[in-house]
VEXBAPA-840732 format. One record per residue (C-alpha): x, y, z; residue in one letter. Coordinates in Angstrom, 2 decimals, always signed. Layout:
BEGIN
       c1       c2       c3  res
        X        Y        Z    a
...
***
This chain:
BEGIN
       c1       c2       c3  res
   -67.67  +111.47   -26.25    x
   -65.43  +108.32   -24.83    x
   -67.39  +105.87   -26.22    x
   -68.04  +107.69   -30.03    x
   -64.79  +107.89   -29.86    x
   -63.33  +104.26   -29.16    x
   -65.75  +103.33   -31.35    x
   -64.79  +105.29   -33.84    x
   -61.23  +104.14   -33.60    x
   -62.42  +100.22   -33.71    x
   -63.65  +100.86   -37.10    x
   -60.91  +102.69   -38.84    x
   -58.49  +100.19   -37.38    x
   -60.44   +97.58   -38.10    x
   -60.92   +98.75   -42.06    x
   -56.81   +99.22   -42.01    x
   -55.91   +95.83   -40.79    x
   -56.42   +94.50   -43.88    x
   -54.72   +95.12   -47.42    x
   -57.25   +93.40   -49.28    x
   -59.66   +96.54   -49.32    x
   -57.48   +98.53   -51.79    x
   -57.36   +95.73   -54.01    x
   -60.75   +94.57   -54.38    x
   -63.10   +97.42   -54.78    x
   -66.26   +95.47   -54.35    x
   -64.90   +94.47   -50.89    x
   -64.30   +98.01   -50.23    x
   -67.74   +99.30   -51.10    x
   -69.24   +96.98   -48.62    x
   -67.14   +97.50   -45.97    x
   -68.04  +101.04   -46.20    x
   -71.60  +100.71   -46.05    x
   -71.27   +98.57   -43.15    x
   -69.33  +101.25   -41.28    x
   -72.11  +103.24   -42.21    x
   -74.80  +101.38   -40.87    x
   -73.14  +100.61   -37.91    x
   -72.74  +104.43   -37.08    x
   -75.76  +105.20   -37.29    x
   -76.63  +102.24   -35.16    x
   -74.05  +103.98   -32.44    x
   -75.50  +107.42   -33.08    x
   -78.96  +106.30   -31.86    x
   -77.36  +104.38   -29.13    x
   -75.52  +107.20   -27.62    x
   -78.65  +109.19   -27.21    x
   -80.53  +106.81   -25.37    x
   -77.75  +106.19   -23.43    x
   -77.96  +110.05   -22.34    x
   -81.64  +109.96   -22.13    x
   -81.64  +107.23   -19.13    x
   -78.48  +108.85   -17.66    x
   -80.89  +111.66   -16.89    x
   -83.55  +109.89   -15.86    x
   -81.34  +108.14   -13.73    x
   -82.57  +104.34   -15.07    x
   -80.52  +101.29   -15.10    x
   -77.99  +101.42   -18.72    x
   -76.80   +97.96   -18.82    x
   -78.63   +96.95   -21.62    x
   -77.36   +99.49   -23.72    x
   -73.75   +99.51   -22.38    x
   -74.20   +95.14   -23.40    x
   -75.29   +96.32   -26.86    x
   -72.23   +98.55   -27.16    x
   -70.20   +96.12   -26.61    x
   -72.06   +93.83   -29.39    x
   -71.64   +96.78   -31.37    x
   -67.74   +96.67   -30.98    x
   -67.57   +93.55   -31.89    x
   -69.22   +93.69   -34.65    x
   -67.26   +96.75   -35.92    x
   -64.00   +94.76   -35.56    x
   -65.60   +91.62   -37.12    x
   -66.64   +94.25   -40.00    x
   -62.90   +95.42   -40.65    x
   -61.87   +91.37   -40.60    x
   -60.66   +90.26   -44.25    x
   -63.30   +88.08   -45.67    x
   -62.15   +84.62   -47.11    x
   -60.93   +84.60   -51.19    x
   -61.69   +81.18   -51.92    x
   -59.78   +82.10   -55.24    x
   -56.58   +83.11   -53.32    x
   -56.74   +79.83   -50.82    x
   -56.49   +77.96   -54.45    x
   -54.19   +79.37   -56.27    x
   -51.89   +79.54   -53.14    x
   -52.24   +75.77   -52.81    x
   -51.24   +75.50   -56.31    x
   -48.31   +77.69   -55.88    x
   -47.64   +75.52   -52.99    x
   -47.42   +72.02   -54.76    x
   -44.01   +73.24   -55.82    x
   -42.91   +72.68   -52.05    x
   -43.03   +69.00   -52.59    x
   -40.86   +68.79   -56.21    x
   -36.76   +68.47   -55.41    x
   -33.84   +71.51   -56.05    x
   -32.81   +70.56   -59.73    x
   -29.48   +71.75   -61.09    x
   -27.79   +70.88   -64.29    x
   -23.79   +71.27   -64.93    x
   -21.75   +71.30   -68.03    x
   -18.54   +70.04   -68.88    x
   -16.89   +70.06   -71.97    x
   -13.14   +69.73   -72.61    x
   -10.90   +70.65   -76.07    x
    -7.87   +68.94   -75.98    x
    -3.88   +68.38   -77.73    x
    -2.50   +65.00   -77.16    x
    +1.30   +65.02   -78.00    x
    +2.67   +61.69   -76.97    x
    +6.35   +60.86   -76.78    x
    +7.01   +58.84   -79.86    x
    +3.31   +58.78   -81.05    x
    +1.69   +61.31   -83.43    x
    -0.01   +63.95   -81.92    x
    -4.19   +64.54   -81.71    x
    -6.93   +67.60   -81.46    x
   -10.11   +66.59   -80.39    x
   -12.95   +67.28   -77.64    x
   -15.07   +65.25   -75.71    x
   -18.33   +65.90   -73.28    x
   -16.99   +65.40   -70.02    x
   -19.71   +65.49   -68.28    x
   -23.61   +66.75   -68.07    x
   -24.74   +66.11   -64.29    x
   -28.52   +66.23   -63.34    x
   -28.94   +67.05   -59.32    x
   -31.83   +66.39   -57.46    x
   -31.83   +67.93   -53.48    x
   -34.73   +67.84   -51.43    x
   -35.24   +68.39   -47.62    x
   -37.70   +64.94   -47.12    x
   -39.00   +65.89   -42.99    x
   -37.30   +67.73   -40.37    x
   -34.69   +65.15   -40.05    x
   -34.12   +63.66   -43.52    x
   -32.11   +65.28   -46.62    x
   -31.26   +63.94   -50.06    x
   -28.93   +64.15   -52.87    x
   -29.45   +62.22   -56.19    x
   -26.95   +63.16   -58.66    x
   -26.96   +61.26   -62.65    x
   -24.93   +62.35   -65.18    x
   -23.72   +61.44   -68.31    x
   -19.77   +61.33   -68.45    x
   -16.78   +60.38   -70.80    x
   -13.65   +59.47   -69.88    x
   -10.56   +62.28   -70.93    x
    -7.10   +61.38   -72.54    x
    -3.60   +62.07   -70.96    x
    -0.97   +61.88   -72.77    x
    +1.60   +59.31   -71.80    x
    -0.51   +58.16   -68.78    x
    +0.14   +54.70   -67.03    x
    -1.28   +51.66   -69.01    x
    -4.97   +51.03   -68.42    x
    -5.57   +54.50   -66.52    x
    -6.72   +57.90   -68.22    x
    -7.67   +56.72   -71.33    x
   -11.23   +57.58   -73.11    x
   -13.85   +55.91   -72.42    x
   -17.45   +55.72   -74.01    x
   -19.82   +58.09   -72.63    x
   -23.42   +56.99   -70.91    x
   -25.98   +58.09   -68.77    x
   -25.33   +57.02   -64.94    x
   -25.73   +57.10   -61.31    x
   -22.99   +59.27   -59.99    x
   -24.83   +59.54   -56.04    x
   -27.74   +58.64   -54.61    x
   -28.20   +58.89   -50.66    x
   -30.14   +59.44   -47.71    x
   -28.45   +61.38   -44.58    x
   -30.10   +62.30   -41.26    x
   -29.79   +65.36   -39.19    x
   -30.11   +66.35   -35.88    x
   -29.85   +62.74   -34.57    x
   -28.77   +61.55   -31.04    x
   -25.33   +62.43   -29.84    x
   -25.39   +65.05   -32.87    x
   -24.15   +62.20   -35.19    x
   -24.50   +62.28   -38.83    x
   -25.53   +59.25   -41.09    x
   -25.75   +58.54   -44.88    x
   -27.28   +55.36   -46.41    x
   -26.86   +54.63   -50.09    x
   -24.45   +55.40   -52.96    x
   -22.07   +58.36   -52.54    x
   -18.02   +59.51   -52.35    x
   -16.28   +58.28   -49.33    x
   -14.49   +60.52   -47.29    x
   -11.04   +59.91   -48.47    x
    -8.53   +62.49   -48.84    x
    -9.12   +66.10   -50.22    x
   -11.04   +65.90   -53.00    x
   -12.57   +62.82   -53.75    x
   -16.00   +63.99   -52.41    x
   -15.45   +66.74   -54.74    x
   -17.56   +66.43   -58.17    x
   -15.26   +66.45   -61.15    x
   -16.55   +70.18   -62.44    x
   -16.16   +71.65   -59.30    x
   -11.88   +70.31   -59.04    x
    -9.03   +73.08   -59.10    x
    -7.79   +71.77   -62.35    x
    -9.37   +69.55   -64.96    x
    -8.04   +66.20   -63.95    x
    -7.78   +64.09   -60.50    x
    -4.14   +63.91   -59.64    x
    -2.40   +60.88   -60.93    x
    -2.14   +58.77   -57.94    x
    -5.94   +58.94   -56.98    x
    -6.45   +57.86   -60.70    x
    -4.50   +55.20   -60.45    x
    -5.44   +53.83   -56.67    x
    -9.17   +55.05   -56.69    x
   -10.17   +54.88   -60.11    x
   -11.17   +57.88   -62.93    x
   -14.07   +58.79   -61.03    x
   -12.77   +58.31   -57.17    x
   -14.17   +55.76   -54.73    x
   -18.01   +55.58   -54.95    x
   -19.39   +53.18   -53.29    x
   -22.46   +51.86   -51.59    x
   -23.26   +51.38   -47.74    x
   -23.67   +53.54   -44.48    x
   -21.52   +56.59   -43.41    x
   -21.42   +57.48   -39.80    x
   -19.69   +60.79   -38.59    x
   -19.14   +61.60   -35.03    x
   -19.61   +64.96   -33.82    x
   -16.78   +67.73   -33.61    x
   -14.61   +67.72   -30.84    x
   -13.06   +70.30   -29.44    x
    -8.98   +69.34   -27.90    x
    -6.97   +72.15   -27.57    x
    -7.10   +74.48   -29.85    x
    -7.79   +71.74   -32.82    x
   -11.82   +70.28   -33.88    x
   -11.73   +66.97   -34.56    x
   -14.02   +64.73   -36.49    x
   -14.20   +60.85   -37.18    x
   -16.13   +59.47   -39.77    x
   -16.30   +55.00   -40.32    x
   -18.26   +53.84   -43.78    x
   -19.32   +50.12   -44.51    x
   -19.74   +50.18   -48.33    x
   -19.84   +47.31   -50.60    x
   -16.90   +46.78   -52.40    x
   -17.36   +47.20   -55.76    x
   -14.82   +50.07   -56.58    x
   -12.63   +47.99   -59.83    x
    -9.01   +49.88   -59.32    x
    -8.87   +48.12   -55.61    x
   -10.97   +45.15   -55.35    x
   -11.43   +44.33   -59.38    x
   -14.65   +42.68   -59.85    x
   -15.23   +41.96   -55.88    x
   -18.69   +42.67   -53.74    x
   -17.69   +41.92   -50.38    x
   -17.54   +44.60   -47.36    x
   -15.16   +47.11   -47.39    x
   -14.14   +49.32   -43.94    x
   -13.37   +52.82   -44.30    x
   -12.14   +55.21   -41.61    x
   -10.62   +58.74   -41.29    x
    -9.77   +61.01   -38.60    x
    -9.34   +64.77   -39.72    x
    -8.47   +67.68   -37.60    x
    -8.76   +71.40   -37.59    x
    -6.93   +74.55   -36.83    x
    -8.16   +78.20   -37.29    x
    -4.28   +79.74   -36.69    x
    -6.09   +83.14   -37.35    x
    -8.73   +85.38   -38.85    x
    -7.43   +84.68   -42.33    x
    -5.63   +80.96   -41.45    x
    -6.88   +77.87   -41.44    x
    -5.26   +74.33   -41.55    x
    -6.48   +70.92   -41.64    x
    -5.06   +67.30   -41.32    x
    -6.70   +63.67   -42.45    x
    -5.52   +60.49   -42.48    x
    -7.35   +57.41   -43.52    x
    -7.54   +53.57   -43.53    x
    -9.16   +51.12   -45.86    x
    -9.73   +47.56   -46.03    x
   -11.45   +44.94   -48.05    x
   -11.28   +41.68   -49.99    x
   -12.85   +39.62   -52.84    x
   -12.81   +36.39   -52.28    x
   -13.29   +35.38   -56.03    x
    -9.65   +36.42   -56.68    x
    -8.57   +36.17   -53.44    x
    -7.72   +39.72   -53.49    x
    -6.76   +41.50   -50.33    x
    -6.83   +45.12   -50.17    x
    -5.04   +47.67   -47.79    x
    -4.76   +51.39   -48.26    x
    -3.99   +53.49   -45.98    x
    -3.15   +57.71   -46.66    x
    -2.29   +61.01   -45.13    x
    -3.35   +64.72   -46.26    x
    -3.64   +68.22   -45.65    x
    -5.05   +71.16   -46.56    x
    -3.66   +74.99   -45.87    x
    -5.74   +77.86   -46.66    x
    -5.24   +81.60   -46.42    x
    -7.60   +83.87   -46.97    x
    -8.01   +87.44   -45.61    x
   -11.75   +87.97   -44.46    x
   -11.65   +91.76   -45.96    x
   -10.50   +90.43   -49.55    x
   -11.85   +86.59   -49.89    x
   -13.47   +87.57   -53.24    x
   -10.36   +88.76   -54.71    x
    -7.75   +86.41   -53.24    x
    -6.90   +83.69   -51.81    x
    -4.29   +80.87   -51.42    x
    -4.40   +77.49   -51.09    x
    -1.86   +74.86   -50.44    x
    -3.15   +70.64   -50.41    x
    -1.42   +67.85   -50.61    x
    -1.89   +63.56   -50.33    x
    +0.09   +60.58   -50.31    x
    -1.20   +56.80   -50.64    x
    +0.11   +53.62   -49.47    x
    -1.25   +50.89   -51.37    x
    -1.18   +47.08   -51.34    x
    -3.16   +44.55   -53.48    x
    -2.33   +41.21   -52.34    x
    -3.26   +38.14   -54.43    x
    -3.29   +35.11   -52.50    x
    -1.18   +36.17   -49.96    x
    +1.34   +38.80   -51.93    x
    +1.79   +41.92   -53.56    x
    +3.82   +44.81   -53.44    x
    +3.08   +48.72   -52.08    x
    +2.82   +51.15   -54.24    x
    +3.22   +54.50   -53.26    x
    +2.46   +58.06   -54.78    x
    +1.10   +61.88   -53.97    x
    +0.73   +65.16   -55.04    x
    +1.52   +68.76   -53.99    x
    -0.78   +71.55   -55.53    x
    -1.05   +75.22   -54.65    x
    -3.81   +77.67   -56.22    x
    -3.64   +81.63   -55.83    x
    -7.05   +83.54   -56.52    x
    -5.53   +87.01   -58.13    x
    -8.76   +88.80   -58.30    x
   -12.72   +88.07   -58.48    x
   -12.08   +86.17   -62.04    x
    -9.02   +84.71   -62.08    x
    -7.28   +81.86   -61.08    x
    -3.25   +80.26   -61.02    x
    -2.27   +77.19   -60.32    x
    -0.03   +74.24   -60.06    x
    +0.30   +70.65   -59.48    x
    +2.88   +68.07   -59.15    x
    +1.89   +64.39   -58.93    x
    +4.16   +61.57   -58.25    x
    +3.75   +57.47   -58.88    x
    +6.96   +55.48   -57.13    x
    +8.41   +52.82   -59.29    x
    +6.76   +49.33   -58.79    x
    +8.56   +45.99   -60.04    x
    +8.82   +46.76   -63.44    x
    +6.64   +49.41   -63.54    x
    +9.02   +53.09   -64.01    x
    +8.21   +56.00   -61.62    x
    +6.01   +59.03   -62.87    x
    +6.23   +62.82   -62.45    x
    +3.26   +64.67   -63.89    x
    +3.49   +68.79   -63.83    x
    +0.43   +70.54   -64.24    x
    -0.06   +74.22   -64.67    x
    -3.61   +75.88   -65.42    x
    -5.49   +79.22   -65.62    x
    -8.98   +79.91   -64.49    x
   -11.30   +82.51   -65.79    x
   -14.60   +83.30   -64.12    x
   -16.64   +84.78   -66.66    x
   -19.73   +84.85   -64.18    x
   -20.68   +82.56   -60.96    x
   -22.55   +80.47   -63.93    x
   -19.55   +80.17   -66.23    x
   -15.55   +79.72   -65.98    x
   -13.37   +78.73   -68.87    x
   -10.07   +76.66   -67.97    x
    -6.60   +76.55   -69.64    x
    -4.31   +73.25   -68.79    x
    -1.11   +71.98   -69.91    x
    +0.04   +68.46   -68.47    x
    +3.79   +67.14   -68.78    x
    +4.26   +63.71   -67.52    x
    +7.31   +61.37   -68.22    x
    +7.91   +58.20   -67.06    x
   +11.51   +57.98   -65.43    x
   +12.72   +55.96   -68.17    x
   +11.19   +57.59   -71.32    x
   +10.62   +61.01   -72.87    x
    +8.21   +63.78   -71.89    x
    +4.16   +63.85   -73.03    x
    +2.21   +66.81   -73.25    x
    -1.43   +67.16   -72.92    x
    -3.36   +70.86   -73.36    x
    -6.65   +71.18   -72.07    x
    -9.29   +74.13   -73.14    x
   -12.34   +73.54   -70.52    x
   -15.81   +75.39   -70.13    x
   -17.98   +74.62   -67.46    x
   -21.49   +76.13   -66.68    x
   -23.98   +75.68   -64.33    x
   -27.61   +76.31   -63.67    x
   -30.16   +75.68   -60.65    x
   -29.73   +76.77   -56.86    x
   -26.90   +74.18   -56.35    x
   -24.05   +75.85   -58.94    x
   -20.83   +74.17   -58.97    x
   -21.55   +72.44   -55.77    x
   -18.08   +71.03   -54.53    x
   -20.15   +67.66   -52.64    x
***
């Protein structure tokens, strides 16, 4: 019969739309009685049904009791609530609220062989950074990176730059950006890497070679410029067949290598463009300007720098190789009450990816001659060795000589691993 029938079907689907009932027997058994019950409640219906068909009397009472019937063989086959579930799920979900943690090693063997000096084995921690990411609401991020760092050696390396430096615990970044906002701008508020250059929003473990190139050392300081403030970055733009992005920062002025012990606002801004020249091709140019002061010296600063960045790739093979070319240079002026020279330096580097593991490289740093100051060339090789996406092991050799002296050589042994959902996160 129709009705036996669609009834029929009701219940079995309602039993099967839940996956509880094979793994809670108890819940099972009842449901089955219920099904039970309920047939027999439809078997009695149907037959009075038929009886006043017959007798050709008015069925709308029964046909409304059917239909109570069917829904109360659906609400029958509905999961019931496991109050145990709801809490342990609620539990589970607490972890929701706690950030992305990560933790990176860095630690560096090295051979100091100085021109003139004697020479020196020893190893240092480089660096152990804690990261903290978090999504805050649907339009606010955060990154809050501390680490505890020491300072590496260089053989030969300009007076006052390079040298070691006693390790402690410290904020490396700590900032607040916004998404999706108005005009599909981006902003940042707090401590972080300004956008200057290739690599200086890079993290030290995450750098093609061991070492920042000499002139960003020397202009921007061991670490790079981190500073405090706002970052605001337009959206891309599209002109011809380049994207284009502009980014301004007002940061505090505290970076040491170009405003010494200064406070005041600094003004940083950089214009970068882009250029996909094929599937496997890309291409990218930056320039940037800088500009602050500290009045307690009278110290007026002025940078200004170009860079690029060539990368090939084939999209078949990007695993197993790669190559990339980059490059900088750096105009710098530090006037003190009016005067002070430019100094001037870049590098050229080029790394070739050989197969999933390993790594070449080069890197060829320049300083100009200042005053008295000589000019410095700095060569530096290295070999990469992915053990895993967690581990690679590093092999470095630096030459630098000063224009008037002899050569220095540095050799660098470096392990770096990683743990956490954010491994050897470049920024």
């Amino acid at each position: 019969m129709r009705i036996s029938a669609a009834l029929l079907v009701t219940l079995c689907a309602g039993a099967a739309a839940t996956p509880a009932v094979a793994q809670q027997p108890e819940r099972a058994d009842s449901l089955e009685q219920e099904i039970r019950r309920l047939k027999a409640r439809l078997d009695s219906l149907e037959a009075l049904l038929r009886q006043l068909i017959r007798q050709g009397q008015d069925t709308s009472g029964v046909s409304d009791e059917l239909a109570a019937l069917r829904a109360a063989a659906q609400a029958a086959g509905e999961p019931a609530q496991d109050t145990t579930a709801q809490q342990e799920s609620k539990t589970r979900g607490l972890s929701i609220l706690n950030p992305e943690i990560s933790v990176t090693g860095d630690v560096v063997g090295y051979y100091l062989a100085p021109d003139g000096a004697d020479s020196r084995v020893s190893a240092v921690p480089r660096e152990f950074e804690f990261s903290f990411q978090a999504a805050i609401d649907p339009y606010t991020r955060t990154k809050v990176f501390v680490g505890y760092e020491e300072g590496l050696r260089i053989a030969g390396f300009p007076t006052g730059e390079g040298e070691e430096e006693e390790g402690g615990f410290k904020l490396e970044e700590g900032y607040l950006y916004w998404v999706g906002l108005p005009g599909n701008l981006g902003l940042k508020a707090g401590k972080f890497r300004q956008e200057i250059g290739n690599y200086n929003r890079w993290h030290t473990h995450a750098l093609y070679e061991t070492d920042r190139s000499m002139p960003s050392i020397v202009f921007l300081g061991d670490d790079g410029l981190i500073q405090t403030g706002i970052s605001l970055v337009s959206p891309a733009l599209a002109l011809g067949p380049s994207t284009n992005t502009a980014t301004f920062e007002l940061t505090a002025g505290t970076n040491e290598a170009l405003f010494g012990d200064g406070a005041e606002p600094s003004y940083l801004g950089r214009l970068q463009s882009f250029w996909d020249l094929g599937p496997s091709t890309y291409l990218q140019l930056g320039g940037n300007g800088l500009w602050g002061q500290s009045s307690g010296d009278s110290l007026e600063t002025t940078l200004w720098s170009l860079d690029f960045a060539f990368s090939w790739a084939p999209p078949a093979r990007a695993l197993y190789q790669s190559l990339h070319f980059k490059g900088e240079w750096y105009w710098v002026k530090r006037e003190i009450t009016g005067a002070g020279p430019w100094q001037k330096g870049g590098y050229l580097q080029a790394n070739y990816k050989a197969g999933r593991r390993w790594v070449f490289g080069t890197r060829a740093d320049y300083l100009a001659a200042v005053g008295t100051d000589p000019a410095y060339l700095q060569v530096v090789p290295s070999i990469t060795w992915w053990q895993s996406e967690w581990v690679y092991l590093r092999a470095q050799y630096n030459y630098l000589k000063p224009e008037n002296g002899g050569g220095n050589h540095t050799l660098f042994l470096q392990v770096v691993w990683a743990i956490g959902p954010h491994r050897h996160e470049n920024y």
